[in-house]
N, C-alpha and C positions, 0 to 999 in steps of 0.2 A: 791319366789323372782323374780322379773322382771328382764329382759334381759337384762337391761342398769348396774344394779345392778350386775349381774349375770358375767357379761363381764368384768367391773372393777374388781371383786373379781377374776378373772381368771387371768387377767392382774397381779394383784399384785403376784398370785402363782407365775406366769410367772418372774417376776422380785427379788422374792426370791429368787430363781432357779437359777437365771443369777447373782445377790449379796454372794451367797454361790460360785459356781464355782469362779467366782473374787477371791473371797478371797481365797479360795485353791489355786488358781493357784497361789495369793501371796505369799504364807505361801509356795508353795514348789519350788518358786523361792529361798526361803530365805534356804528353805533346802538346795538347790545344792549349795547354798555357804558354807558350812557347810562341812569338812573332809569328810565326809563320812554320807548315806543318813537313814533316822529315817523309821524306822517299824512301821507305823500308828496302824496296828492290836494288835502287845505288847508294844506298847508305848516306844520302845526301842530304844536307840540311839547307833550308830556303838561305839566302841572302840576308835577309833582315834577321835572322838568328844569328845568322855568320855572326854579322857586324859586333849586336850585342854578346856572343857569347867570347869572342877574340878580347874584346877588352876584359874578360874575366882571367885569361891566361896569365901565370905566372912567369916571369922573367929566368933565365935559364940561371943566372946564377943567383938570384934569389933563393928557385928553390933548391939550388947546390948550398947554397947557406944554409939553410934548415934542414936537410938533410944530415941524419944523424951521422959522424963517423965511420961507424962499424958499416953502415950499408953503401959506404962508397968502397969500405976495405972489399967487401964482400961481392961488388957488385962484378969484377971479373971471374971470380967463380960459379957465379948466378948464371951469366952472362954464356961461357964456354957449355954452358948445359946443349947450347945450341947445337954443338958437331955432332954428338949422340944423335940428339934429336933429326938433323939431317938425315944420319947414315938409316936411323930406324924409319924415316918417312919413306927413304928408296928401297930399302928391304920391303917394307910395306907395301910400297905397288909393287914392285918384281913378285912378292908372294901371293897378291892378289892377281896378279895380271896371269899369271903362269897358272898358280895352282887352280886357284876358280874357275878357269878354264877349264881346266881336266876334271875336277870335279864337278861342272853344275851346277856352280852356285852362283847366284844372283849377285855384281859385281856392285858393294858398297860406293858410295859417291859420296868421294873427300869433302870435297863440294857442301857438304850440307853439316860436317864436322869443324872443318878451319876454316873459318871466317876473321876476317883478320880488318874490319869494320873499325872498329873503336882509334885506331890509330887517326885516322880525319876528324876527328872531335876539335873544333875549332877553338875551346877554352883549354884544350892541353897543350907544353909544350912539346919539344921536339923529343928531350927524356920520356918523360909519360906518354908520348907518342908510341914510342920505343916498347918501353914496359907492357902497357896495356896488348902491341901487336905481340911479344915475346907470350904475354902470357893466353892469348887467346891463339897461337900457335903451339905452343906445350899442350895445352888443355888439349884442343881441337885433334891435337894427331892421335892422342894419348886413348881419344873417345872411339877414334877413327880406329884405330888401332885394336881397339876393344869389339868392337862388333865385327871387325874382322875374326879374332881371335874367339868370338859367341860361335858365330856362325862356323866356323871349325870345328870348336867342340858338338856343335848338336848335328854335323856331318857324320861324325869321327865315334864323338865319346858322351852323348846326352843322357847321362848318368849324374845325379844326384850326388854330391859327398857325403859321406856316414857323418862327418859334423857341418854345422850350419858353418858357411861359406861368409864371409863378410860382404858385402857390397856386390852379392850377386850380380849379375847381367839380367838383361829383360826376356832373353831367352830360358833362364835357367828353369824358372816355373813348369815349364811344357816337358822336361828331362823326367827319367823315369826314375824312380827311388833305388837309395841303394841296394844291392841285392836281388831287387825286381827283375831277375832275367829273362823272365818269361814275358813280363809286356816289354822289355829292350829287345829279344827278340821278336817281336810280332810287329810294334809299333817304328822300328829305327827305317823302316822305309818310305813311310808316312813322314816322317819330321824330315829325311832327306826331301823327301818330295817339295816339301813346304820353302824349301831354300834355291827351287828353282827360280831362273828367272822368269 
């Protein structure tokens, strides 16, 4: 990677870094408005927020009354996305556990993908309980799943596409251009190394 190339990718770390802190510092602004201050590590909220934020909670069938139609027709099809999603979380660790083994690759940790938090929120119901975990289990495996699937390609295949890729991976940057055989030759054992544990 050249140095001009090198230096923007450093910059953008840089400014994730600075985008994340921002936004924490939002989010624990919004805390200290809040009775009493949330336990990031058990996902817990004090008592005296409990109290006030459960009387915010909507009644289960209230909010099935407002609740449009179409999204209750819909909401078993939404819903069944789940058995996929099962079968591809166990395929996921059997290919992590086996194959990253055999290759030497540093063994991602679900753990920090599926967080499944937002369901204990004291002013949701039992539904939005539901929803919020479904969808922070979809997301979460989906991510999981992803850096699994980086870290394969920049084992395997750390080549650049001849066209721009949509929604790159954060690994894709450090991949050698298309056509570039001569640094995928020199450099592909350097980027494996980088994937040890």
């Amino acid at each position: 990677m050249n140095m001009k190339i090198a230096g923007i990718v450093a910059k953008i770390a840089v400014l994730e870094r600075e985008l994340e802190h921002e936004m924490e510092r939002e989010a624990e602004k919004k805390v200290r408005e809040l009775h009493d201050p949330i336990d990031k590590e058990k996902a817990a909220i004090g008592p005296e927020t409990q109290k006030f934020q459960k009387a915010m909670r909507q009644g289960v069938l209230d909010y099935l009354k407002e609740t449009p139609l179409t999204y209750l027709l819909v909401a078993p099809l939404m819903y069944s996305f789940v058995l996929p999603l099962w079968l591809l979380d166990g395929w996921i660790w059997l290919y992590q556990t086996v194959c990253f083994k055999a290759f030497g690759i540093a063994k991602v940790e679900r753990s920090n993908y599926v967080i499944l938090d937002r369901g204990a929120l004291p002013y949701l119901n039992w539904i939005e309980q539901v929803n919020c975990n479904f969808c922070g289990y979809a997301n979460g495996l989906i991510a999981y799943g992803r850096e699994i699937a980086a870290r394969t390609e920049q084992f395997f295949c750390p080549i650049k596409h001849a066209r721009k890729a949509a929604g790159a991976h954060s690994l894709y940057p450090e991949f050698f251009s298309f056509g570039d055989g001569e640094s995928y030759k020199k450099g592909l054992e350097k980027l494996r190394e980088e994937l040890k544990p």
